[in-house]
MOPAC internal coordinates of N, CA, C and O (Angstrom, degrees):
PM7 1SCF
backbone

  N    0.0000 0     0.00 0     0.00 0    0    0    0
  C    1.4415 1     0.00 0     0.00 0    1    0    0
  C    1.5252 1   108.59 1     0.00 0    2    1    0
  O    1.2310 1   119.57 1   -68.45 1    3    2    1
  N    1.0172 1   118.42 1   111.55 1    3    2    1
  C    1.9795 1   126.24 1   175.33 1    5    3    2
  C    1.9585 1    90.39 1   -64.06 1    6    5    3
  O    1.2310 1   136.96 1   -13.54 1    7    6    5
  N    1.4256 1    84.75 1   166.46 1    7    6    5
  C    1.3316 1   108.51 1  -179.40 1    9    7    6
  C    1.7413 1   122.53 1   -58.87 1   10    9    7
  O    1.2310 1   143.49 1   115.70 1   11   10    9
  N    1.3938 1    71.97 1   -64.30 1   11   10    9
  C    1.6927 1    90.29 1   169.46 1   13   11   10
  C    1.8986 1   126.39 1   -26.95 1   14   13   11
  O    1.2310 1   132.60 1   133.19 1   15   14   13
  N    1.5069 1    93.26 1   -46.81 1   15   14   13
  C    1.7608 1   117.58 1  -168.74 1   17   15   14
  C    1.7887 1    95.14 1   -72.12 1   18   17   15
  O    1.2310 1   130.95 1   132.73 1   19   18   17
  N    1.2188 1    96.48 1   -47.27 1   19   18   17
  C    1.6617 1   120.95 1  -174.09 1   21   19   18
  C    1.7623 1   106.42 1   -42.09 1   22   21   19
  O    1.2310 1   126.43 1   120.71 1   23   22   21
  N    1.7158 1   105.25 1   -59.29 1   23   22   21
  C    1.1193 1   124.80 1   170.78 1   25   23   22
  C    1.3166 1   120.20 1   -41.52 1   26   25   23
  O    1.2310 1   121.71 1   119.49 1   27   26   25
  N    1.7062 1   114.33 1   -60.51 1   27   26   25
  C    0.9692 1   121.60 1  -153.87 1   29   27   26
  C    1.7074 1    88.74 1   -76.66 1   30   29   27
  O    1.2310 1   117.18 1   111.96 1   31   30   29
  N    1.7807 1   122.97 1   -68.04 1   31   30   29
  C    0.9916 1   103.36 1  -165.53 1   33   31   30
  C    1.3870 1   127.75 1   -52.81 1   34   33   31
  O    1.2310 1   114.37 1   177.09 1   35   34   33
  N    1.4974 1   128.27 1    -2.91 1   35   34   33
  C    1.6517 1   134.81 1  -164.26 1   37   35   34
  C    1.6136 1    95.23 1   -76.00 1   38   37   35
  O    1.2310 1   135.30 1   129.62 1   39   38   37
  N    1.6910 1    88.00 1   -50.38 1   39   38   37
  C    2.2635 1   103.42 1   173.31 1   41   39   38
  C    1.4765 1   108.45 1   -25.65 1   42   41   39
  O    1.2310 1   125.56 1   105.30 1   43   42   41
  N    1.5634 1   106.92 1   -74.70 1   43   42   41
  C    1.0521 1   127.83 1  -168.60 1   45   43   42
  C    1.5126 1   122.90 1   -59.09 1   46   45   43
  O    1.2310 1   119.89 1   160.07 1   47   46   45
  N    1.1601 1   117.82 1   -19.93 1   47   46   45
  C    1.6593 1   138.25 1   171.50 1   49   47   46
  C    1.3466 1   101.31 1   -84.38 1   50   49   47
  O    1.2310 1   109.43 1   113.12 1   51   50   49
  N    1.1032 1   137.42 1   -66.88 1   51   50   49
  C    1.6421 1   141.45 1   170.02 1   53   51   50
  C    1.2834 1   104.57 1   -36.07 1   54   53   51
  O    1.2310 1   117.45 1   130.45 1   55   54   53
  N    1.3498 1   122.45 1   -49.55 1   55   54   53
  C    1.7087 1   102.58 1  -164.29 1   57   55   54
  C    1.5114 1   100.77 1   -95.53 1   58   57   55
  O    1.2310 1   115.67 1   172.48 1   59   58   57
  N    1.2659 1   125.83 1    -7.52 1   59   58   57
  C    1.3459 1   125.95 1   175.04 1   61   59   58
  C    1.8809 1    89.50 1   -66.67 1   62   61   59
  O    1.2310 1   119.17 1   113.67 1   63   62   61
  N    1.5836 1   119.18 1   -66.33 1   63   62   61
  C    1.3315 1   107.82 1  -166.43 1   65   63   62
  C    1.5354 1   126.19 1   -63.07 1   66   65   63
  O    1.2310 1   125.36 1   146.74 1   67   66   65
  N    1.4302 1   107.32 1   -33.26 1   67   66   65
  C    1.3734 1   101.89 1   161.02 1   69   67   66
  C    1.4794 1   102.34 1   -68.36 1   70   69   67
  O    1.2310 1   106.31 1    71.34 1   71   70   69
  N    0.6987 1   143.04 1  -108.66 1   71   70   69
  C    1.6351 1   117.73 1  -174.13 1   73   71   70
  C    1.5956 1   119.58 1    33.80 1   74   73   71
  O    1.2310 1   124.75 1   103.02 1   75   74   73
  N    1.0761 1   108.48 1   -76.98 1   75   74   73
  C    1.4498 1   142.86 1  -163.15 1   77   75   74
  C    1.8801 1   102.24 1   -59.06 1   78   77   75
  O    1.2310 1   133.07 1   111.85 1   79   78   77
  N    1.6181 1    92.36 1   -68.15 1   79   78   77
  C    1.7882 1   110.80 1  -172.38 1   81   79   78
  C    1.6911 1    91.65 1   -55.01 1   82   81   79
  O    1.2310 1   124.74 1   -35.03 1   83   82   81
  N    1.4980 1   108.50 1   144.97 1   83   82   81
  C    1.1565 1   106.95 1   177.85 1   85   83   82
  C    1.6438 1    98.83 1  -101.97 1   86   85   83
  O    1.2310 1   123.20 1    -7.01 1   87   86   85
  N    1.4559 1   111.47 1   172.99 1   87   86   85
  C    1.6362 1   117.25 1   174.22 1   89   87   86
  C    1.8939 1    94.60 1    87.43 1   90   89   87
  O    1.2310 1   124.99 1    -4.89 1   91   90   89
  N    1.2402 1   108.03 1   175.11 1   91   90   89
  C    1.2165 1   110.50 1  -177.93 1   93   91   90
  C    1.4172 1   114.27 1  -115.40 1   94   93   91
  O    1.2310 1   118.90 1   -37.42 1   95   94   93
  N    1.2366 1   119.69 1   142.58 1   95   94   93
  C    1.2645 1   150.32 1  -167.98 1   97   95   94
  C    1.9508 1   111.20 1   -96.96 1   98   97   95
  O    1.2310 1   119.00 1   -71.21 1   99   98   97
  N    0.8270 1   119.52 1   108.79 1   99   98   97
  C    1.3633 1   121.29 1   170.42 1  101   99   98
  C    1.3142 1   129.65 1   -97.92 1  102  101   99
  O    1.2310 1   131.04 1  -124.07 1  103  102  101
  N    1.6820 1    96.29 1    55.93 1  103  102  101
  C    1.5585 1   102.52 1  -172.20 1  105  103  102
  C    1.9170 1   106.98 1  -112.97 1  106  105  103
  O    1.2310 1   118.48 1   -32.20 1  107  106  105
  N    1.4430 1   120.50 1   147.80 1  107  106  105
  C    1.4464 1   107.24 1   173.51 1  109  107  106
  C    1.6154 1   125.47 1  -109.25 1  110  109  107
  O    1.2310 1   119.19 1     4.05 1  111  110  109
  N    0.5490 1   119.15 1  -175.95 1  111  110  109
  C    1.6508 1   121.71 1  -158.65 1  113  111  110
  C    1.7364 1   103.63 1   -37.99 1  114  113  111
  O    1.2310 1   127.01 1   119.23 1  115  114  113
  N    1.5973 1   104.12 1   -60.77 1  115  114  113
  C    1.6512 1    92.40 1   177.50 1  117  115  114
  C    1.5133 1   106.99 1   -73.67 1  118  117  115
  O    1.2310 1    86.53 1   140.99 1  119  118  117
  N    1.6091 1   170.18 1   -39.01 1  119  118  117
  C    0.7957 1   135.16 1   178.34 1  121  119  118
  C    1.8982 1   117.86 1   -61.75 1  122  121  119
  O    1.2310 1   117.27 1   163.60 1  123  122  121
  N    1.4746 1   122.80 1   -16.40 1  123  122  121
  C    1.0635 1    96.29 1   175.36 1  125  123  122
  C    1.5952 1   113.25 1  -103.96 1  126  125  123
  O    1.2310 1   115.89 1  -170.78 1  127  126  125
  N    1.4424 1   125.41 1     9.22 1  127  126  125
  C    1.7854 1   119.24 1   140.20 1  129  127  126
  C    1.6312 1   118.92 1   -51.32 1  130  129  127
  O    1.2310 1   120.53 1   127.36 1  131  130  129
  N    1.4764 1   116.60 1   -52.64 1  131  130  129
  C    1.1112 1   119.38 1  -168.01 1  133  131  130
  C    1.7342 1   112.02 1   -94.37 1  134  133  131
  O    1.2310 1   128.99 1  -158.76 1  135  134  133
  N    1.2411 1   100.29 1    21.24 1  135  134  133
  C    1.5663 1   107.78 1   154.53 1  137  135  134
  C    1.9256 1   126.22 1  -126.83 1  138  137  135
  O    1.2310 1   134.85 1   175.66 1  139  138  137
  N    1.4562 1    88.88 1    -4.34 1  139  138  137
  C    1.3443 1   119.90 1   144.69 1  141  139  138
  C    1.4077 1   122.07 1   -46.68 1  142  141  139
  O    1.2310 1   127.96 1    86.27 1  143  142  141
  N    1.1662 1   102.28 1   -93.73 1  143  142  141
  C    1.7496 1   137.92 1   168.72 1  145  143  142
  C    1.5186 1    99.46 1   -26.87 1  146  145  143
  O    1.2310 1   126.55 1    95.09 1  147  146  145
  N    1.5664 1   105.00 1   -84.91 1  147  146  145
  C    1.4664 1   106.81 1   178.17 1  149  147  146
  C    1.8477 1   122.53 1   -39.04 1  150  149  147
  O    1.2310 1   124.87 1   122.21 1  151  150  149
  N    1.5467 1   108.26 1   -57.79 1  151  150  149
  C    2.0353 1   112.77 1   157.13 1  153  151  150
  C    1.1461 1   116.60 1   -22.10 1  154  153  151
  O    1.2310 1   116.40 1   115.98 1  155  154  153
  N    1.4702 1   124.45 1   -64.02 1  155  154  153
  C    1.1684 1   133.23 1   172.31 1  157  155  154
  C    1.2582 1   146.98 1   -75.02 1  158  157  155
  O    1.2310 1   127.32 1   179.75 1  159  158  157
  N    1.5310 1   103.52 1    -0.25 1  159  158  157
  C    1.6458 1   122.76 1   155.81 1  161  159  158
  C    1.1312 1   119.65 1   -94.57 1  162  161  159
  O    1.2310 1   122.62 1   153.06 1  163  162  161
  N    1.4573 1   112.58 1   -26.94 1  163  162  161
  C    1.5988 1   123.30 1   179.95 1  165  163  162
  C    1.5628 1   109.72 1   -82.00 1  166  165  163
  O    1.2310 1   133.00 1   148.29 1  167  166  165
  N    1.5039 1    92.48 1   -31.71 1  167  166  165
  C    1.9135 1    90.11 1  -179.83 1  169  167  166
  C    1.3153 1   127.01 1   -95.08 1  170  169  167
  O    1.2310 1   119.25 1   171.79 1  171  170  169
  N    1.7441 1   119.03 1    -8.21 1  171  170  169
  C    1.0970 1   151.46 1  -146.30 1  173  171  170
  C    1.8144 1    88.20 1  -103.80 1  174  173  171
  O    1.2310 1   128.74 1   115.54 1  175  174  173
  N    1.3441 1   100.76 1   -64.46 1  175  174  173
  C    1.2621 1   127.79 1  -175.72 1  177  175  174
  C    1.7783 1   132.22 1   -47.85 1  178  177  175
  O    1.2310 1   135.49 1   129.52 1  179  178  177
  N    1.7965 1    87.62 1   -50.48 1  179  178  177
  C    1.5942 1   105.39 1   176.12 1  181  179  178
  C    2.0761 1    96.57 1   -78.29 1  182  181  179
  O    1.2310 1   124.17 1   144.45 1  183  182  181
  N    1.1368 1   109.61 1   -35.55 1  183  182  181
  C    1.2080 1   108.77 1  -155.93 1  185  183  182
  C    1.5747 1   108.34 1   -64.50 1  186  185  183
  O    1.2310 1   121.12 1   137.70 1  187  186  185
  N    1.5769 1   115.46 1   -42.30 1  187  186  185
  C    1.2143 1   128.97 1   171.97 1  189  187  186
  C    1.6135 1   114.64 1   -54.39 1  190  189  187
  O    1.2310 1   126.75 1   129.53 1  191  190  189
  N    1.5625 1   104.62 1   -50.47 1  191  190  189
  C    1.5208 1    99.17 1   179.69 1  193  191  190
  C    1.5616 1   128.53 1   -69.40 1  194  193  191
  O    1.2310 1   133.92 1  -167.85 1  195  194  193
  N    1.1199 1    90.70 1    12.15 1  195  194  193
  C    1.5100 1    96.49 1  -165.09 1  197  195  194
  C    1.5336 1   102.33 1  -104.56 1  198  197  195
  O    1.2310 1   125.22 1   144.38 1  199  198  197
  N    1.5904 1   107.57 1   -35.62 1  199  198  197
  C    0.8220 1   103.04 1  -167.03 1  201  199  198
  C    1.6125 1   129.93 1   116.06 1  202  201  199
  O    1.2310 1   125.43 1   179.01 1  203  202  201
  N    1.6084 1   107.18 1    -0.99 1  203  202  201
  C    1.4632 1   103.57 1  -157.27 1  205  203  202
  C    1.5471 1    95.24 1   -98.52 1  206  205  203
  O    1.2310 1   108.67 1  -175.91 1  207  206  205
  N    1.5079 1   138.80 1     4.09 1  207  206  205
  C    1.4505 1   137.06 1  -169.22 1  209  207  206
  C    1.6280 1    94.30 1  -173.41 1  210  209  207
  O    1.2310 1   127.77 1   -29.89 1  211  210  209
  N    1.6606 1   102.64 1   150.11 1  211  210  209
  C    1.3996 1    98.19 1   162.69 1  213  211  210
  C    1.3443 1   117.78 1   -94.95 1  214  213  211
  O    1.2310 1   113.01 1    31.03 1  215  214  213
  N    1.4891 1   130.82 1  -148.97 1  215  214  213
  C    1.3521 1   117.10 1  -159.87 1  217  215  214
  C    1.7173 1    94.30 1  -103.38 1  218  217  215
  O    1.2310 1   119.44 1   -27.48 1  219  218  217
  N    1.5735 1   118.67 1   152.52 1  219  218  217
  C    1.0360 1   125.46 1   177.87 1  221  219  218
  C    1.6761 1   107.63 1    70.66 1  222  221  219
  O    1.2310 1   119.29 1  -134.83 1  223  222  221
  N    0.7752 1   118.97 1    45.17 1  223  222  221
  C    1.2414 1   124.19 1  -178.20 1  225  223  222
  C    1.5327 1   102.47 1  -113.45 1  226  225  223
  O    1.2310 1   122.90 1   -12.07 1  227  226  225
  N    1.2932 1   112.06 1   167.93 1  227  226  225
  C    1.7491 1   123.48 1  -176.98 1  229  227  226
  C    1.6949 1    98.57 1   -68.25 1  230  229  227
  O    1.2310 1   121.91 1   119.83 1  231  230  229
  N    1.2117 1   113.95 1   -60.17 1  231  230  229
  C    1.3968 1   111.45 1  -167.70 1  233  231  230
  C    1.2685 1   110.76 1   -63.15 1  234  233  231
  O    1.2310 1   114.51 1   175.75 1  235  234  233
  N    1.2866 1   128.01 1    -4.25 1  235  234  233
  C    1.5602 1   104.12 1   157.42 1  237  235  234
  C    1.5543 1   145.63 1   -80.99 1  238  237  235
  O    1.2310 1   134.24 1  -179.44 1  239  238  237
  N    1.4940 1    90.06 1     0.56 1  239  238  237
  C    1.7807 1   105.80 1   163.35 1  241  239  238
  C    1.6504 1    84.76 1   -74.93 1  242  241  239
  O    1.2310 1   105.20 1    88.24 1  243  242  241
  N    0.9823 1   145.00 1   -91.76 1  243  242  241
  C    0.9650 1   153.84 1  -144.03 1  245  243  242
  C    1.8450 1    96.04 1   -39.38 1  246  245  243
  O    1.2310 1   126.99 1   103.31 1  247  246  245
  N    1.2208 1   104.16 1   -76.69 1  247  246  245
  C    1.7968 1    96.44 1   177.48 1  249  247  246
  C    1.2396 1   112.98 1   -45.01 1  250  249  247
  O    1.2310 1   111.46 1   155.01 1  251  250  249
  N    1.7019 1   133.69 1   -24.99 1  251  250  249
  C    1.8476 1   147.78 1  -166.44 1  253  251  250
  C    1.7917 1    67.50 1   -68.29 1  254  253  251
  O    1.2310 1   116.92 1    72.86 1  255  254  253
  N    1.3429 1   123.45 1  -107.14 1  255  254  253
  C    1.3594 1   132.20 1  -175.02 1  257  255  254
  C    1.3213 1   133.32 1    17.99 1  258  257  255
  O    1.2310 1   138.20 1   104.86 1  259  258  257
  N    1.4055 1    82.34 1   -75.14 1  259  258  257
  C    1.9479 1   112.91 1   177.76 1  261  259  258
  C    2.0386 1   109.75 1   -62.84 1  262  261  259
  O    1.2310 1   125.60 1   152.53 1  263  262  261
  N    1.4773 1   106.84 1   -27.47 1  263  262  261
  C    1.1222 1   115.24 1  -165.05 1  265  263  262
  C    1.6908 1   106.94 1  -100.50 1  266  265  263
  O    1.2310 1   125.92 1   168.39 1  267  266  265
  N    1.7212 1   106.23 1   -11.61 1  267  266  265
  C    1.7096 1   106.18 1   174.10 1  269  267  266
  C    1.4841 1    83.22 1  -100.64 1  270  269  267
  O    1.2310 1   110.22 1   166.17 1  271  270  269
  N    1.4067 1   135.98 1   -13.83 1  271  270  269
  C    1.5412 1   108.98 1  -166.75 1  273  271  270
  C    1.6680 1    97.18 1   -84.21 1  274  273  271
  O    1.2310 1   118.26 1   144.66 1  275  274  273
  N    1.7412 1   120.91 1   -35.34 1  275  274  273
  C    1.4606 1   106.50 1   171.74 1  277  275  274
  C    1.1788 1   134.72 1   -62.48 1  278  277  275
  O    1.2310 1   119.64 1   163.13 1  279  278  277
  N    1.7323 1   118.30 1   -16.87 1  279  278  277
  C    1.0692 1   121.57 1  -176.42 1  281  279  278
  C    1.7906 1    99.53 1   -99.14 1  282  281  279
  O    1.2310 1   117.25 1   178.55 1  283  282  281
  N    1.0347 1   122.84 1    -1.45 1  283  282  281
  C    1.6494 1   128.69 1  -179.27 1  285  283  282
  C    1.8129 1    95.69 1   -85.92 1  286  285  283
  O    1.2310 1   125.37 1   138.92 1  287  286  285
  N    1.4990 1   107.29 1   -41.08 1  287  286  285
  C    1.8285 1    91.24 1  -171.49 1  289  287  286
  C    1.8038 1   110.11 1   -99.22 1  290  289  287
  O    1.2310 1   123.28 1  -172.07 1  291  290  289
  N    1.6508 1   111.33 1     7.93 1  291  290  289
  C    1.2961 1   126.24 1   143.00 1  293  291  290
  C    1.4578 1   121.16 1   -39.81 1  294  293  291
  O    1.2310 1   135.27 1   102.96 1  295  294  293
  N    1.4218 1    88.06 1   -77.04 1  295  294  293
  C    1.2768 1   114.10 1  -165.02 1  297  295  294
  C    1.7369 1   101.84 1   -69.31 1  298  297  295
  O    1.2310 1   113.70 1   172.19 1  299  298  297
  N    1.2428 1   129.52 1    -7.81 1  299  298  297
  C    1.8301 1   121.74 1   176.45 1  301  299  298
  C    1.6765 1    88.31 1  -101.51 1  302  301  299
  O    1.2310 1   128.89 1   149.90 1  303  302  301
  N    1.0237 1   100.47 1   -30.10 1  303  302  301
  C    1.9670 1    93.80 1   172.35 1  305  303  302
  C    1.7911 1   103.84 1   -39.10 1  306  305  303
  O    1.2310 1   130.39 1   111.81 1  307  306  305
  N    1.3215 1    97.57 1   -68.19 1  307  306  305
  C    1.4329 1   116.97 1  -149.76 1  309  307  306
  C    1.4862 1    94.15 1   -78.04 1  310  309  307
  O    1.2310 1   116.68 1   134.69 1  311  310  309
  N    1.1173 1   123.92 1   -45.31 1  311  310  309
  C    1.7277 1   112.83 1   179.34 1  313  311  310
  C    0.9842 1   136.43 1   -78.00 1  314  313  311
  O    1.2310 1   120.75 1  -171.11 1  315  314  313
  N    1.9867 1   116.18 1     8.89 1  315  314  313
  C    1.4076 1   109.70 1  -164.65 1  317  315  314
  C    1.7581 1    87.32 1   -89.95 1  318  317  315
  O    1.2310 1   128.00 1    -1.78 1  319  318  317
  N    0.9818 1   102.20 1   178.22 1  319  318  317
  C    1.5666 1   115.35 1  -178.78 1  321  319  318
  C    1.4197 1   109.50 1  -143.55 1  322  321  319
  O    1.2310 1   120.10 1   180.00 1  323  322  321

């Protein structure tokens, strides 16, 4: 997978989870790629080792998702003030 694809799909995972997370999010275009990106290494990642899909499989958008939505209510943990 080139970078580029990486990017785009991380985009596309981020705004699916903000999507998803309810309440509003005050993130801009690059924090929600690179909470994308990150979702989808973390969910991509755990999901494989575990065992629950092999690689390139459908369900790993689905774990990409699940894995920007944990790091999306992380990240409102840590930023509320």
């Amino acid at each position: 997978m080139s970078i580029i694809s990486a990017i785009i799909i991380g985009f596309i995972v981020g705004l699916i989870a903000r999507a998803i997370m309810p309440g509003t999010q005050s993130m801009g275009f690059i924090m929600t790629t690179l909470l994308g990106v990150a979702g989808s290494f973390v969910g991509s990642y755990l999901g494989q080792a575990i065992g629950m899909y092999p690689a390139g499989s459908q369900a790993g958008w689905i774990a990409s998702v699940v894995g920007a939505l944990i790091l999306l209510f992380i990240f409102g943990l840590v930023s509320k003030k």
